[in-house]
PAPAFI-651874 format. One record per residue: residue in one letter; x negated, y, z negated of N, C-alpha, C in turn. Coordinates in steps of 0.1 Angstrom, whole numbers, plus 5000, padded with zeros to 4 digits. Example, Ala and Ser with C-alpha at 12.3 -4.5 7.8 and 13.67 -1.06 7.14 Angstrom:
A486849434922487749554922486849674922
S487249784929486349894929487150004921
This chain:
X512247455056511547585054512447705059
X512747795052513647885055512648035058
X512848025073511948105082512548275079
X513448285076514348455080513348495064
X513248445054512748595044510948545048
X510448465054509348495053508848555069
X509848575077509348685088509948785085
X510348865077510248925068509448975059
X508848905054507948885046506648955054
X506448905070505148905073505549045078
X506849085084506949225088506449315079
X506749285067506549435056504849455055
X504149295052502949335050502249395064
X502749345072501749455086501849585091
X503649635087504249755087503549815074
X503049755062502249785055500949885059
X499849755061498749755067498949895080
X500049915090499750005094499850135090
X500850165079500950265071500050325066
X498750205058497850245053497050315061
X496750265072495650345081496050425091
X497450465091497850605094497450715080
X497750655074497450755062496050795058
X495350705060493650705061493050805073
X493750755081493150875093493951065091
X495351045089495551175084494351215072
X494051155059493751165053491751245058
X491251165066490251165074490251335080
X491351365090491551465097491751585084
X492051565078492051665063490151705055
X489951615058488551625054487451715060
X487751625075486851655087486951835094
X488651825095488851905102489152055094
X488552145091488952225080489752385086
X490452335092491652425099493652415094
X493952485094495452525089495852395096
X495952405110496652325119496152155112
X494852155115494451995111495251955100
X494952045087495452005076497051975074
X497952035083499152005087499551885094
X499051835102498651735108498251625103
X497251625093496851525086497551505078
X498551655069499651605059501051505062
X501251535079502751495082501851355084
X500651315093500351145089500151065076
X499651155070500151095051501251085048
X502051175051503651125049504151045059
X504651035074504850925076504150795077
X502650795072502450685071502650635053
X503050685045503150645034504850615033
X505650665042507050625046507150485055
X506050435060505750345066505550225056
X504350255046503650165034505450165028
X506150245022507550185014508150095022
X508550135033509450055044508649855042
X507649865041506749755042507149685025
X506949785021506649725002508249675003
X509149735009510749715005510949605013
X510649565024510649465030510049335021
X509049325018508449215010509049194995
X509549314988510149274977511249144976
X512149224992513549164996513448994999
X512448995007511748875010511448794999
X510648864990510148784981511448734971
X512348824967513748804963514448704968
X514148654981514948564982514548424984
X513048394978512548314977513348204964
X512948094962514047984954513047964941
X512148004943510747954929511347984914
X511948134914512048214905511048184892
X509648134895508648214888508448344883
X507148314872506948484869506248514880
X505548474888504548524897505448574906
X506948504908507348594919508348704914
X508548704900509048834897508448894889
X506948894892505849024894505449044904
X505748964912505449014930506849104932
X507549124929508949184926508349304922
X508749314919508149424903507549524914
X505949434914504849554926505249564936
X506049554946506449554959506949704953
X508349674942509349804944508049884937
X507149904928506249974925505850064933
X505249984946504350044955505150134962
X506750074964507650144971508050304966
X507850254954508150424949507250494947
X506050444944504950534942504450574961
X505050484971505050564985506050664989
X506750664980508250784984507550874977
X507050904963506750974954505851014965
X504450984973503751064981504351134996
X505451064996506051175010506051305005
X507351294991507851414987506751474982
X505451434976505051524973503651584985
X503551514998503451575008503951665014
X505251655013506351745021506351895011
X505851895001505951974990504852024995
X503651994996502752015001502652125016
X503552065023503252145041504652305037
X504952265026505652385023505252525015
X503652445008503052585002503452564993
X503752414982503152384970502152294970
X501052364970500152224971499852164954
X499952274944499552234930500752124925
X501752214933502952074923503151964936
X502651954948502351854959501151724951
X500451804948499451734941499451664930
X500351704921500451684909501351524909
X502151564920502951474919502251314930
X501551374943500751264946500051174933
X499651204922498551124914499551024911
X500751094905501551004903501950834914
X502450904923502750834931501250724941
X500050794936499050704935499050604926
X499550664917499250574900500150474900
X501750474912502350404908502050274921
X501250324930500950234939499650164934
X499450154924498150114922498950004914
X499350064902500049974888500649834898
X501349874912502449784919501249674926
X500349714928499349624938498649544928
X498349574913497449494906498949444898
X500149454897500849364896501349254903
X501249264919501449174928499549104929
X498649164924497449074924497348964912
X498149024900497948874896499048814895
X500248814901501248704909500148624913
X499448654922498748584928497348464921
X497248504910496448444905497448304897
X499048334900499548244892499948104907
X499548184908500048104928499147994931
X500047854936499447754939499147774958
X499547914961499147874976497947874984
X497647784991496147804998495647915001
X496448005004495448155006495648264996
X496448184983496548354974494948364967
X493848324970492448404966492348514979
X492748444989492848615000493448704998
X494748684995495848754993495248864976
X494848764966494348814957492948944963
X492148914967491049004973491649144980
X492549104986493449194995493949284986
X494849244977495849334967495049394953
X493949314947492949444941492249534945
X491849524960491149624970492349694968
X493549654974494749774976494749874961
X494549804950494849834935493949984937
X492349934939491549994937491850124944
X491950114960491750174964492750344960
X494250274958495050384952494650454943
X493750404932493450474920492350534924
X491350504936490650594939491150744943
X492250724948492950844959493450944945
X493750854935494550954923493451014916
X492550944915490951054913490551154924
X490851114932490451214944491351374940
X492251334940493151424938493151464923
X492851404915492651484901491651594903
X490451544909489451644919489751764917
X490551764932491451924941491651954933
X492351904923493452004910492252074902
X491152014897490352114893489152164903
X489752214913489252274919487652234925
X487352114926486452074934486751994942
X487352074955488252004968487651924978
X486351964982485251894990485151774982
X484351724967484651554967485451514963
X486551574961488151524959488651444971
X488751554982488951494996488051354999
X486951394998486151265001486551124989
X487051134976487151024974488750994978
X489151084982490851044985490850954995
X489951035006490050975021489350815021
X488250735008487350655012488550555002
X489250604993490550524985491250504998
X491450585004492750575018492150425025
X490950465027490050335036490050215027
X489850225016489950095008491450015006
X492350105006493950085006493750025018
X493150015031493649985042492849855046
X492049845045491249695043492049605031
X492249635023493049565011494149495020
X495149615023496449535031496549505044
X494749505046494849405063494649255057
X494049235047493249175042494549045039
X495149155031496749075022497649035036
X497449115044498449075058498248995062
X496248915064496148855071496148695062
X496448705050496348595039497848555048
X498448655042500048595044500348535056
X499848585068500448525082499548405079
X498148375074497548255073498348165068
X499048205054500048115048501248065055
X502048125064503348125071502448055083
X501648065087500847945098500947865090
X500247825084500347695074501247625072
X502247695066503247655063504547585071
X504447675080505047595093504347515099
X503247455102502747365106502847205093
X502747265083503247125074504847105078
X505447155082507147175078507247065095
X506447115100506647035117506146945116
X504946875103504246765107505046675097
X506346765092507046675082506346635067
X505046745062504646675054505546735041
C-alpha cells in the first residue's frame, strides 16, 4: 500500500472541508451583518476560504494521479478535482473584484466559478458510482451534496444580479452550508477508506 498519495489524498479532502465552511461563515456574515465593514470581511473569508477549497481540490487531483488503477472513474475523479480547482480560483478573483468595487463583474464571474465547481463535484460523484470501494456510497452522498450545493450558490447569485439581493444572499449562504456538509461528508468517507485500507494491508489480507 503506497501511503504518500493517499495522505495526500486525505489532506486535500479536509483542507477541503475547511475551506468550505470558512466560506459559509463569510458567506453567513454577508447576510447577517448588513454593514460596509461586515461585508468586507465576509468577502476576504470567501476568498481565502475558496483558496483553501483549490489548494484541497489540487491536492486530491495529484493524489488521485498517482494512483495505478488508471480507470475511467479515476480519470473523472481527475477531471473534477482540477474542475473544482478552477472554478475555486475563478471565485477568489472574482471576490477580489468584488472588495474592489466591481461587484456586477465580481458576480458575474462568481456563477461561473460556481458552475464550474459544481460540473467538478458531480463529475467526481459518479467516479464514485464506478468505484468498488466500501465507502464510495459515502463518498458518493458527500460529492452530490457538494454538486448541489455549488449550483445553489450560482442561483444565489444569479439572484443579486437581478437585483433581488436579500434571497440571493440567503440561497448563496444555505448552497455555502450544503457545500460544507457535502465535503465533511466526502472527508469523512475517505479517511474511513484509508482506515480500512490500512488495516487490511497490516492484516496482510
Amino acid at each position: 500500500m503506497d501511503n504518500d498519495h493517499r495522505l495526500l489524498e486525505l489532506a486535500g479532502v479536509w483542507i477541503q472541508a475547511a475551506g468550505t465552511a470558512i466560506s459559509a461563515i463569510g458567506n453567513t456574515i454577508i447576510l447577517t451583518e448588513k454593514t460596509i465593514i461586515a461585508e468586507e470581511v465576509g468577502t476576504k473569508l470567501v476568498i481565502y476560504g475558496n483558496g483553501l477549497e483549490a489548494t484541497g481540490n489540487s491536492f486530491q487531483a495529484i493524489a488521485t494521479s498517482k494512483e495505478f488503477e488508471n480507470t475511467d472513474g479515476q480519470s473523472l475523479s481527475i477531471l473534477g478535482s482540477w474542475f473544482q480547482a478552477g472554478g475555486n480560483m475563478t471565485n477568489v478573483v472574482a471576490g477580489t473584484l468584488s472588495l474592489k468595487g466591481l461587484d456586477r463583474e465580481g458576480n458575474e464571474l462568481d456563477i461561473i466559478g460556481d458552475s464550474l465547481q459544481s460540473i467538478g463535484a458531480l463529475f467526481e460523484a459518479y467516479a464514485e458510482t464506478l468505484s468498488k470501494e466500501e465507502f464510495s456510497q459515502l463518498k458518493l452522498t458527500g460529492l452530490s451534496l457538494q454538486s448541489a450545493g455549488a449550483l445553489l450558490e450560482a442561483v444565489g447569485v444569479v439572484y443579486v444580479l437581478k437585483g433581488k439581493e436579500e434571497v440571493g444572499e440567503q440561497i448563496e449562504t444555505f448552497g455555502s452550508y450544503a457545500q460544507t456538509a457535502g465535503a465533511t461528508i466526502a472527508a469523512i468517507a475517505t479517511t474511513k477508506q484509508y482506515e480500512y485500507d490500512s488495516k487490511k494491508f497490516h492484516l496482510g489480507d
